[in-house]
Every structure is written in structure tokens, then in C-alpha cells.
N, C-alpha and C positions, 0 to 999 in steps of 0.2 A: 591358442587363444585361451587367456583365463576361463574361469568360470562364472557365469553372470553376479553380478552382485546384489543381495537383500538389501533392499532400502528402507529402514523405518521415518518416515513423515510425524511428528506430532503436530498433532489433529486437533491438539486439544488448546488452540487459539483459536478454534472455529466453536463461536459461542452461539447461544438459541437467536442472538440481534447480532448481525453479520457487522462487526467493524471491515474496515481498514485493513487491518492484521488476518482476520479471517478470510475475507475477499482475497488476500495474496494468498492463504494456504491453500482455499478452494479450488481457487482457478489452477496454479499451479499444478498441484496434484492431476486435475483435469487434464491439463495440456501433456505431464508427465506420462499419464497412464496411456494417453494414445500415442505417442510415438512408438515407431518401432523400432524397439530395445530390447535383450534379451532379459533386464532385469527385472527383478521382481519387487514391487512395493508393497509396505504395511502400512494402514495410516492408523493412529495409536487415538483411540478417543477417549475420554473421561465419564461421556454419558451414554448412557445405551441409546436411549431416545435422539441423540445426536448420529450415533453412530447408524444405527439405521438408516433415519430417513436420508445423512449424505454418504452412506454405502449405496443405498441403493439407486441414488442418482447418477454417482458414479461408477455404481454396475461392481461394484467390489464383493466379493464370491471368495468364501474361503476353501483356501486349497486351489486358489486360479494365481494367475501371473501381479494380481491387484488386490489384495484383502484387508481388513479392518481389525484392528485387537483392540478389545477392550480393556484398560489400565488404569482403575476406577479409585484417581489418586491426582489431586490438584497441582497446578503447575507450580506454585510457588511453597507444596507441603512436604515436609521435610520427607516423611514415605517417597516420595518423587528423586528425593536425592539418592534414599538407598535402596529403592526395588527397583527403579529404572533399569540401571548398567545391568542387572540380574536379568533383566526381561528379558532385555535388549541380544543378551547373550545366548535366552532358551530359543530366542527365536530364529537363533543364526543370522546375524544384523550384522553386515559387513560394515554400511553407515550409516549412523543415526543423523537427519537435519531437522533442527529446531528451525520455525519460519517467524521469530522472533527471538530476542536477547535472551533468554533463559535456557540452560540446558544442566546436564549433570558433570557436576563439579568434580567426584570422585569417579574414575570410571576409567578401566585398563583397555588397552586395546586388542581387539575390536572390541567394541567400531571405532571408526572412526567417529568425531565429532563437528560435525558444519552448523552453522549459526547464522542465518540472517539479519541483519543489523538495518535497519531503516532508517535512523535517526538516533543524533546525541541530543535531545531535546532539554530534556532533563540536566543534562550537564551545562549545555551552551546558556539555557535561559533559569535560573534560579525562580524567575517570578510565571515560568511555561503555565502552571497550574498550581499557584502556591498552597492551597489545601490541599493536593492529592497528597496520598500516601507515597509517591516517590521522591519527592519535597519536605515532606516531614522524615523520611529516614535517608536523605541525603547522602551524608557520610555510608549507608551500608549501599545502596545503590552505584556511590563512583564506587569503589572497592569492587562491589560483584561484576561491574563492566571492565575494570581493569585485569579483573581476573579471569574472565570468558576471553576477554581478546589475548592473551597470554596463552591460556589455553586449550581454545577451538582448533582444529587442526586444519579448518580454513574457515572465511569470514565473507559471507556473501553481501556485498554491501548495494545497494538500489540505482545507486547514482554514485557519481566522480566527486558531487560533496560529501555526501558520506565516507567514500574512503576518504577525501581527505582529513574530515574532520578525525575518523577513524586514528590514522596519523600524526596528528597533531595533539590531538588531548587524551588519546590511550594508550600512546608507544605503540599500535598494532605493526604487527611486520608487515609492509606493503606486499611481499611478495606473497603472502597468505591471504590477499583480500582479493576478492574476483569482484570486478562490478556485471552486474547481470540488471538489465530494467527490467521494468513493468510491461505489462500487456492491455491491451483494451480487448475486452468482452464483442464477439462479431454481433451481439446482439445491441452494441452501441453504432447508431448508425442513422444516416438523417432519413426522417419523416416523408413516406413517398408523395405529400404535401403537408402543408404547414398553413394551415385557416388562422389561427390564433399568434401568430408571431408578429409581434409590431402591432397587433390592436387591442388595449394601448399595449407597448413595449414592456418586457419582463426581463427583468434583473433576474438573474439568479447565484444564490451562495448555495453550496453542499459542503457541509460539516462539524464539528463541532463549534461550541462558542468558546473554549478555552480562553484566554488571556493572549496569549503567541498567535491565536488565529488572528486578531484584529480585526473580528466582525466589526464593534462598534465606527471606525475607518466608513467601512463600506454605508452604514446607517447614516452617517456625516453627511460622505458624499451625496446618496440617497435624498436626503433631508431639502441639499443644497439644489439637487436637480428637481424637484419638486417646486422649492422656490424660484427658478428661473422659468417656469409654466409647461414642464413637460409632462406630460401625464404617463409617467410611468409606475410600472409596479414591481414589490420587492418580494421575494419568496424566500428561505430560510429553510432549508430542508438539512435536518440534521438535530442532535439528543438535546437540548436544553438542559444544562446541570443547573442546582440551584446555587449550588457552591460561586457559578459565574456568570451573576447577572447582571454584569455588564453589559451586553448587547443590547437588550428589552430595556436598562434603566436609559441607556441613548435614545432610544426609541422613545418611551417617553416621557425625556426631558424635551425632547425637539417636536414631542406634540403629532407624532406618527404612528405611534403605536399601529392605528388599526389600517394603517396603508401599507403594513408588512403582514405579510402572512407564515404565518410561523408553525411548519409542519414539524415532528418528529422524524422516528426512524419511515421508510415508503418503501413498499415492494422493490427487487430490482426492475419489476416493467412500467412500477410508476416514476421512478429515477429517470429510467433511458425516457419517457413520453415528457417530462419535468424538461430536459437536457433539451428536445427536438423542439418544445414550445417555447423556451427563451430565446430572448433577443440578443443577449450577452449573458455573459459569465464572470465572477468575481471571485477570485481567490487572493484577499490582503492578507496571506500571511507574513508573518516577520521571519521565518523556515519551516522549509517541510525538505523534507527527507529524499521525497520523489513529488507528490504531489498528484497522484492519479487521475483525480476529476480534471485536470487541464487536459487531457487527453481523451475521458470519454465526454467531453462539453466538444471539443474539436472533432471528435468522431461522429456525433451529432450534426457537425455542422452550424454549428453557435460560434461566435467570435468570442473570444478570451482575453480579458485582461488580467494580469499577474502581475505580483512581487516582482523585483527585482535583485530577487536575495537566493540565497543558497543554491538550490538544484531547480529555480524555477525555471534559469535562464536557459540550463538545458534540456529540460523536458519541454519546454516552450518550444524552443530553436525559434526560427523567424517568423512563425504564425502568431507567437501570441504579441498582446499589447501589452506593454508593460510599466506598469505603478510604480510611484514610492511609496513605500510603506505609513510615510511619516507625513502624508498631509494628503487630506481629503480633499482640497481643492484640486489638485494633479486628480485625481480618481474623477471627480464630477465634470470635469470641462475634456476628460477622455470620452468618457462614458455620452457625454452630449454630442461630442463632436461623432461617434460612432454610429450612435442611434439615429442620428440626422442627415449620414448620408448613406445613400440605399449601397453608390459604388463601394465606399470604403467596407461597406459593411460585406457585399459580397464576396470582394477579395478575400477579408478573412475568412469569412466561411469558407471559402475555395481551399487555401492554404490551409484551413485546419486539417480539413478532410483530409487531405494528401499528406502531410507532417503525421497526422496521427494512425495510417495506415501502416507508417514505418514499427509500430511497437505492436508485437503480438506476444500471445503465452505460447506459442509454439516455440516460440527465440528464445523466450526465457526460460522453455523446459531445456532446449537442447542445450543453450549455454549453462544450468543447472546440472544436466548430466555431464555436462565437460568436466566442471568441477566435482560430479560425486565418482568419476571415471579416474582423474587424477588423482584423490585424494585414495579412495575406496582400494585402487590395485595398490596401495602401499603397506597396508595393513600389514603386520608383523602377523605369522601367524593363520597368514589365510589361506587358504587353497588355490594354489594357481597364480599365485603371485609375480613368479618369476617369470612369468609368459608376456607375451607383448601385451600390453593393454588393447581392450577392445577400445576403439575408439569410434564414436556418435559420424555418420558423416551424413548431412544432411539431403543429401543428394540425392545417394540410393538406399539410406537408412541403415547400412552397418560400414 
């Protein structure tokens, strides 16, 4: 049997306001460090004040099987390109995985190099977020994505559209892409009653207002079920950028403004209570990569309507309802038809629960180590290489 393999995690997508990107490093990490594995993880932070307080949530002890270094150097700062592979090396880093697109370009092996790729957003849609800075340096953006997927020594992709898209617009080798899902948090999970749900009924959206999200869509619809005498309510939990204020200018041009309730970022326990008191869920994107919230809205016990696009239709499977993106009217005479009858609405609720029970972060770490096991015993260089790979078995845990 080899010898266990060093894992370095950068940590350093896990910012002080939990994205997206963060929520998959965290949890991950979480699910990783409790399996049992004979490997060892680093998780690489940027802030002390970060590294802390989710060390010690996740029990990370230096000089134990699970510990935290601090690497006090920006993920996109050129220090990052040339002190990384140097760390990475004092540390005895069999593989390094990046849990977003960035990693180090220059860098001999070991370690190896794993990449999680969520989404071509940026590539597929030009107008995703036309002010961000990955829109305005376009050209250097596809360039450093055609060169991570050239050079990753595997490419974790979220979903079956992501590798494809992978595929199709970055030449990646498919045989280098592993698709590994998402998980739902055991702390998502329906309410041991529900006083507030249906009086009156709550819409809800979770996430940004980007352009590609197509909140203003759900506002439409919204607008429209308001005028046909249904007294429902809209909640908006997620960052308001000013850069796109398109959602709030539909809001109010259609005279609604203050019938939506427009939170920012909310604790995770005010999330999962948000998710148990809705009546439905609304996710109009035009893509998402995976789509998370369809599944902790389902874990809840909320019925879900969704796109029709990219990896909705599989993270959905047959529980959720599904939209077109491209007209509000389909969104409000779903959303009405739902709201209005108690059986349709249970069934989905039934089906969600049971569909979204299928995705854990236990699956995702173990399928995560399948790929850091295949890739990791290859290393040129390493100790124990030529020995049978240890291999993960879920079973009896070696």
C-alpha cells in the first residue's frame, strides 16, 4: 500500500460573506476531513481571522491528520503564481485542489494539480455580468481557462453540463474531467411544522441579481400573479450589486417595489428557516453550472420551479417544475396553478424531499478522493508510487 497522500485545499475562496464558491469549499473540506482516509489535509487560508475561526469549526490542529497554513497572498496576485508551487512543496503536497478555476500555472510535479470548474459563464454569455472585471478583460480570462484546462492534471467538473460545455468550448480532454455533484447541508430539511407557509403564500428567490440570473422574469411573473388577485409575497434573498439594477428597476416600473422584500446576504439558519417558510421556489436562470438552492429548497420541502436550461434539468430530475426562461407568462400561470392546489403542491413537496436526499457531501468527498487517489498515486517522484493505489471503498472505509 502507498503511502497516504498530503492534500492541500485552497481555502482561500472562502471569503468573510459565504458565496457559492465558498459554501462548496467549506462543506467539502467538512465532508473530506471526516471520512475515513488515511490522508492528510492542509487547507491554505489568506486571512488569519478566516483561518481561525473555520479551523476551528472544523477542528483543524496543527500537526493532526487535518491542519490550516496560512499563505498570506491573493488568489489572483502574481506572489500566488510564484510562492505557491514553493509552499506547496515545503509542505510535502502530493495534490494541490483549487475548489474554483484558478490555480498555479508554473508549477513541477508534485503535486499534482485538480481544478474545480463550476461553470463557463463568462464564456457562454458575454452579457452574464457586463461590468464585471471578467467581461472587461475577456480576451485574458478565455486564454487563462484554455490554459488551466490544458494544464490541470484533472478537472472536477459539478454537473454533465459542465463537462460538456468543458468539451466543447475548451478542448478539455474528457477523460481528465470527473463529474462529482453537489451536496445538501443535513441542516437543510423541512420544518417539524410550517404555521406560516400559504398564509399568504411566499415566493422565494436565493441569489444574485446578475443579468444570466433573470430575476427581473420572476418580478414579471410576480407582478402578473398579483394582478390576477392572488395575495402572494416575493422575498429576494441574495447581494444586490448596483452595477445591476435591473431587478428593483422591474419592480418598480410594475408598481411593486414594496410587495418584494429585498434581503441581502442571511445567516445559514436564516436561509434554511427562509427555504421551510416558502411556498415555492424560483430559480429563472438562463445557466447555472449546478444550481444548489434547487436542492436545499427541495430538502426543505418547498416545491421548485426551474429553467429548463443547462444542468437545471439534472439536478432537478423529476421533482422540480420547470420554466422557460423566455416568458413570464409560462412562470405566473405555473406558479398559480401550484399555489392553488394543495395536492399538486404536496406531491412536489414529497418528491423534492426524496430526489434531494440522493446528493450528499459525503458522495462528493468520496467521489473527490477517487479523483485525488487516481490522480495523487501518479505523481512522478513520490514515495510509494509504484504500490497498488489505496483505494476509498465506501463500505468499510478502506
Amino acid at each position: 500500500m502507498p503511502l497516504p497522500l498530503t492534500i492541500a485545499m485552497d481555502a482561500r475562496w472562502i471569503f468573510s460573506s459565504l458565496s457559492g464558491i465558498g459554501r462548496y469549499t467549506l462543506e467539502l473540506a467538512r465532508a473530506l476531513i471526516q471520512l475515513d482516509t488515511p490522508h492528510r489535509f492542509i487547507l491554505l487560508f489568506d486571512q488569519p481571522e478566516l483561518a481561525e475561526r473555520h479551523g476551528s469549526a472544523l477542528g483543524l490542529q496543527d500537526g493532526s491528520r487535518a491542519m490550516s497554513c496560512l499563505f498570506p497572498h491573493g488568489l489572483f496576485s502574481p506572489a500566488s503564481q510564484l510562492l505557491l508551487p514553493r509552499t506547496l512543496r515545503s509542505l510535502g503536497v502530493d495534490v494541490y485542489h483549487s475548489t474554483n478555476y484558478m490555480m498555479p500555472l508554473i508549477c513541477s510535479a508534485p503535486p499534482a494539480r485538480i481544478v474545480t470548474i463550476h461553470d463557463l459563464i463568462p464564456l457562454l454569455f458575454r452579457d452574464h455580468a457586463p461590468r464585471s472585471k471578467k467581461n472587461r478583460l475577456f480576451p485574458v480570462y478565455r486564454q487563462l481557462m484554455h490554459t488551466i484546462a490544458r494544464k490541470a492534471d484533472a478537472i472536477i467538473a459539478v454537473s454533465d453540463a459542465t463537462r460538456r460545455d468543458l468539451i466543447a468550448n475548451l478542448q478539455a480532454a474528457a477523460d481528465r474531467i470527473h463529474v462529482t455533484a453537489e451536496g445538501v447541508d443535513p441542516r437543510y430539511c423541512p420544518a417539524p411544522a410550517h404555521p406560516t407557509r400559504g398564509n399568504p403564500p411566499l415566493i422565494l428567490y436565493v441569489g444574485r441579481c446578475d443579468p444570466y440570473k433573470n430575476v427581473p422574469l420572476l418580478i414579471e411573473a410576480f407582478a402578473g400573479l398579483r394582478a390576477m388577485g392572488v395575495a402572494a409575497r416575493l422575498r429576494i434573498i441574495g447581494p444586490e450589486d448596483s452595477r445591476y439594477p435591473e431587478a428593483r428597476a422591474t419592480a418598480i416600473r410594475l408598481g411593486i417595489e414594496a410587495e418584494v422584500q429585498w434581503d441581502g446576504y442571511v445567516t445559514e439558519e436564516e436561509l434554511v428557516r427562509a427555504y421551510q417558510e416558502a411556498s415555492a421556489f424560483v430559480l429563472p436562470s438562463r445557466y447555472e453550472g449546478f444550481g444548489l438552492p434547487v436542492l436545499e429548497a427541495m430538502a426543505c420541502g418547498t416545491p421548485v420551479l426551474c429553467s429548463n436550461t443547462s444542468s437545471l434539468p439534472e439536478v432537478g430530475g423529476e421533482a422540480a417544475i420547470y420554466l422557460d426562461p423566455l416568458t413570464a407568462e409560462n412562470l405566473k400561470k405555473q406558479l398559480a396553478e401550484l399555489l392553488s392546489s394543495p395536492d399538486v403542491w404536496l406531491r412536489r413537496s414529497e418528491q423534492g424531499i426524496a430526489h434531494a436526499a440522493r446528493f450528499t457531501w459525503t458522495e462528493t468527498a468520496r467521489k473527490t478522493i477517487a479523483v485525488y487517489e487516481q490522480i495523487g498515486f501518479g505523481v512522478p517522484g513520490r514515495a510509494g508510487r509504484d504500490a497498488s493505489p489505496y483505494q476509498y471503498n465506501k463500505t468499510n472505509g478502506r
